[in-house]
ZATORTOR-875490 format. One line per field, with one value per residue (C-alpha): residue number from 1; chain; x, z, y. Coordinates in steps of 0.02 Angstrom, whole numbers. Last residue first. Example, Ala and Ser with C-alpha at 12.3 -4.5 7.8 and 13.67 -1.06 7.14 Angstrom:
2
i [2_1]
ch [A_A]
xx [684_615]
zz [357_390]
yy [-53_-225]
***
This chain:
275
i [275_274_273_272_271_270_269_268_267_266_265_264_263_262_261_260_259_258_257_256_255_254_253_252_251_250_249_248_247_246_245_244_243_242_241_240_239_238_237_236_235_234_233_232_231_230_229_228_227_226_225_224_223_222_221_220_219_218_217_216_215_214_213_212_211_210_209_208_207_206_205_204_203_202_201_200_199_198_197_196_195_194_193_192_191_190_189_188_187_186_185_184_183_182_181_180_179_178_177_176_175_174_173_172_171_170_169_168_167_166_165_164_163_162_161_160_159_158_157_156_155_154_153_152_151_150_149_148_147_146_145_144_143_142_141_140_139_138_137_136_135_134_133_132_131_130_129_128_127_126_125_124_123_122_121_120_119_118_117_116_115_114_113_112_111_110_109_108_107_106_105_104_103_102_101_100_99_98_97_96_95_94_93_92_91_90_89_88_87_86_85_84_83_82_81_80_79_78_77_76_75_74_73_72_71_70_69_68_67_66_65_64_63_62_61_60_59_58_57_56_55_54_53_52_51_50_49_48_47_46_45_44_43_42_41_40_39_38_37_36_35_34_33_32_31_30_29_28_27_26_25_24_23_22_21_20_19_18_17_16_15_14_13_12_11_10_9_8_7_6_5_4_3_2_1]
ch [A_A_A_A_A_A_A_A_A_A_A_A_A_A_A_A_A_A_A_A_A_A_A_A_A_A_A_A_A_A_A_A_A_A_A_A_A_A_A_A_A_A_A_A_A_A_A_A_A_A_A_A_A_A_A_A_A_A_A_A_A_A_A_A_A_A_A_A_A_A_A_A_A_A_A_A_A_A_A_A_A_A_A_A_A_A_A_A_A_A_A_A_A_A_A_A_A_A_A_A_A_A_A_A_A_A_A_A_A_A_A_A_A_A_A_A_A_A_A_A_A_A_A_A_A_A_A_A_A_A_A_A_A_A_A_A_A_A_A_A_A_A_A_A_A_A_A_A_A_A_A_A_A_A_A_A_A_A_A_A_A_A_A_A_A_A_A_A_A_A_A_A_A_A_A_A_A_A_A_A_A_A_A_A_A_A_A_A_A_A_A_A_A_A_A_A_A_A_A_A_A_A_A_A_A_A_A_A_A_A_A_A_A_A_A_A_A_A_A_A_A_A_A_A_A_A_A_A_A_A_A_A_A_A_A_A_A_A_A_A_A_A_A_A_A_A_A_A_A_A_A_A_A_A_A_A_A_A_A_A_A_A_A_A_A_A_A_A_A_A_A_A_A_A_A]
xx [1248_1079_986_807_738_578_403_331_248_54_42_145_139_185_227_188_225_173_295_338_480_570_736_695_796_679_512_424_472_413_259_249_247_113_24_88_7_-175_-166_-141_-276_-388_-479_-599_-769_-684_-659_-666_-496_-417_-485_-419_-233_-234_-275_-172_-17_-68_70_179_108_240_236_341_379_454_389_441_394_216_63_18_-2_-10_-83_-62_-131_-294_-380_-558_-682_-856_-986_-1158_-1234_-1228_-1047_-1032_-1102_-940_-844_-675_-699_-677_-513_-454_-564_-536_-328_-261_-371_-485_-336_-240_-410_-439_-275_-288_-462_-382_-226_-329_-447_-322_-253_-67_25_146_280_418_411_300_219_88_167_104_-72_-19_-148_-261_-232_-312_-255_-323_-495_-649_-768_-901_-767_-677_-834_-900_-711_-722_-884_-811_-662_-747_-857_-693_-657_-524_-610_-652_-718_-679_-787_-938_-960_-1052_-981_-988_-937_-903_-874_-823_-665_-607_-502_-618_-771_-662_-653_-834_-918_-788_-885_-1048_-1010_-925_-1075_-1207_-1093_-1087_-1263_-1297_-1147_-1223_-1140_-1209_-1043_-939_-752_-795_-722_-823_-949_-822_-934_-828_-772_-738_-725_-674_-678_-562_-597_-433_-413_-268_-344_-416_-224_-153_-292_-276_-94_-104_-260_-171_-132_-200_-344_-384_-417_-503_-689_-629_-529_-465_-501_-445_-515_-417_-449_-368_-226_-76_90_169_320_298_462_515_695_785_888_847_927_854_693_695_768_630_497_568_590_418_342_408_299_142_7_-126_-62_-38_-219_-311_-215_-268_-457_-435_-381_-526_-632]
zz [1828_1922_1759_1842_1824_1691_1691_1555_1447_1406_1534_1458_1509_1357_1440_1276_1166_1013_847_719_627_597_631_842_948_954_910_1038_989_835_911_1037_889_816_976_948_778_842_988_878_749_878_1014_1159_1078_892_958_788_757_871_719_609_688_733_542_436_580_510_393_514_664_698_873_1005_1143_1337_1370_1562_1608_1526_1457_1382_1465_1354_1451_1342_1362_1444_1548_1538_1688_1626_1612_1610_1722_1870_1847_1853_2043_2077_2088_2120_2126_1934_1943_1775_1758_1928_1930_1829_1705_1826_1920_1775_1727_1898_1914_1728_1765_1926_1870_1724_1828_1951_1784_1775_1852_1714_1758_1847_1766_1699_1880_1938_1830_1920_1842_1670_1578_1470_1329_1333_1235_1170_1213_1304_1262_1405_1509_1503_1512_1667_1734_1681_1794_1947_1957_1962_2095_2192_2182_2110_2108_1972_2020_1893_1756_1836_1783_1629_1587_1382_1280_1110_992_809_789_626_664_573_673_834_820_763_918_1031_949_979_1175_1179_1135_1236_1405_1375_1345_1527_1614_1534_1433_1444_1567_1401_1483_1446_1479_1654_1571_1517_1513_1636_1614_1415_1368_1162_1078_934_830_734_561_489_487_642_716_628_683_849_863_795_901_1073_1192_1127_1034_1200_1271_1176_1281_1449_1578_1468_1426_1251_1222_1100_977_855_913_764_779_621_723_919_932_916_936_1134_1122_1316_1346_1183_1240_1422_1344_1218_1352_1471_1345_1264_1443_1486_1353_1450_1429_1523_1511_1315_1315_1411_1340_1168_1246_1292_1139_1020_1153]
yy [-794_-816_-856_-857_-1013_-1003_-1065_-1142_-1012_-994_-830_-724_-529_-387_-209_-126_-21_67_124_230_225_77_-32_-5_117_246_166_262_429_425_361_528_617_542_591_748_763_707_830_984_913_924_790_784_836_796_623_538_635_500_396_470_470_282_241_351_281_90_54_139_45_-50_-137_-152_-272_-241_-90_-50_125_91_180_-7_-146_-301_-464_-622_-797_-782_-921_-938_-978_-1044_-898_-993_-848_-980_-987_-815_-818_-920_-753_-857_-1038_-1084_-978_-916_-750_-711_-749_-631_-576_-489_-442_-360_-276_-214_-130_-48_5_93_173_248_314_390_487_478_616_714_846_765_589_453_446_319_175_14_-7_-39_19_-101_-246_-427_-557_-730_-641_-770_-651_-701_-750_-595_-471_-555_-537_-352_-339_-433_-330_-172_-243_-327_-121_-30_155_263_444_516_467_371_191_155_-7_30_-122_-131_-266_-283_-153_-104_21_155_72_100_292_300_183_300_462_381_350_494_603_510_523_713_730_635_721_894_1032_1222_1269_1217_1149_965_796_738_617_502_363_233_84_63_-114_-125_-291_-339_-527_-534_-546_-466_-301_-333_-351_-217_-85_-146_-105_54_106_41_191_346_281_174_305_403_350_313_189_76_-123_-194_-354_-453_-606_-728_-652_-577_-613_-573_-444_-486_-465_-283_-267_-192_-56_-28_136_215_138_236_390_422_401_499_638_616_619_794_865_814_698_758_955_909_838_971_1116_1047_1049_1228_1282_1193_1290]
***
């Protein structure tokens, strides 16, 4: 079984996506900037339990570390993850549930949220978009982190999951304008949910990082508590995803890194240098 669910993640994540990966930041050569920044507070929003381990655990280990207030929203219960014919959805959804409650107590997360959507079948909907804008106004996060909806393909050999497309889609537009407009889903206003405006987006699983973080103090951190997925999760798929931060941080002054598509929305707007 241990096996199978190694073949799961490197099939998911693919070999293929280290090279792209690698080559698109040793093109870019681009510093880390976001060094000493740290939010006051951050919702992360992915598409399952591990998720977010994956994509953000360095970061968010950093961040609470230093102080800020991290919430996790996890859409759906990842009730379709398992190979045993004796599992249940319902068992299943119990399981990750208390494994993703472990992984994020060893980052030192404070809130969790479970949206109990159905794993799989994940679809952007204005009721998708709805629920994480409840979620945003009721937190009221300096940042929020999720997928980056545009990046369907990483290469030839990896697909990216339709859920993660979708939470990621629905997060950017729940952020972007529902949770800012007063107008938009007025029935919040009635729940004593006041529109909020959030300053950062980070998008992680991106073509088109733009800021990266060092996680190298952190790296003990991220792998244990991928290891807190032990239904999901191996030791295999904990050292490539260390791997795949050594790859990350090509081209930056240390060693192990995350990134992130990084949005602004508290800057003045810029002209386009045309020269």
């Amino acid at each position: 079984m241990i096996q199978k669910r190694r073949a799961r993640v490197l099939g998911r994540m693919g070999f293929g996506l280290l090279r792209s990966i690698g080559q698109n930041w040793l093109e870019k050569q681009m510093p880390s900037n976001v060094e000493g920044y740290v939010p006051e507070s951050a919702m992360v929003v992915v598409a399952h339990p591990d998720d977010a381990e994956f994509m953000v655990a360095g970061t968010v280990a950093k961040w609470a570390r230093a102080g800020t207030e991290v919430t996790y929203v996890v859409v759906t219960k990842g009730d379709k993850g398992s190979e045993d014919p004796e599992m249940t959805p319902q068992r299943l959804t119990e399981i990750r549930e208390a494994e993703q409650r472990a992984a994020g107590a060893i980052l030192g997360v404070r809130n969790f949220e479970f949206m109990g959507y159905e794993d799989g079948y994940l679809e952007h909907t204005l009721k998708l978009r709805r629920d994480i804008t409840r979620l945003v106004r009721q937190y009221r996060p300096e940042v929020v982190m999720c997928f980056d909806p545009t990046n369907r393909f990483f290469n030839d050999y990896y697909a990216n999951h339709p859920d993660h497309r979708a939470s990621g889609d629905a997060t950017v537009d729940a952020v972007f304008p529902s949770a800012r407009d007063r107008l938009t889903f007025p029935e919040l206003l009635t729940e004593g949910l006041e529109p909020h405006k959030v300053k950062q987006l980070w998008m992680g699983s991106t073509q088109n990082a733009n800021v990266w973080v060092d996680i190298g103090d952190v790296l003990a951190e991220k792998r244990a508590a991928l290891l807190a997925h032990p239904s999901q999760l191996d030791e295999g798929a904990a050292e490539f995803v260390v791997t795949l931060a050594r790859w990350a941080a090509e081209g930056q002054d240390f060693e192990y890194a995350e990134s992130f598509r990084r949005i602004l929305f508290d800057q003045p707007r810029m002209v386009p240098d045309r020269e």
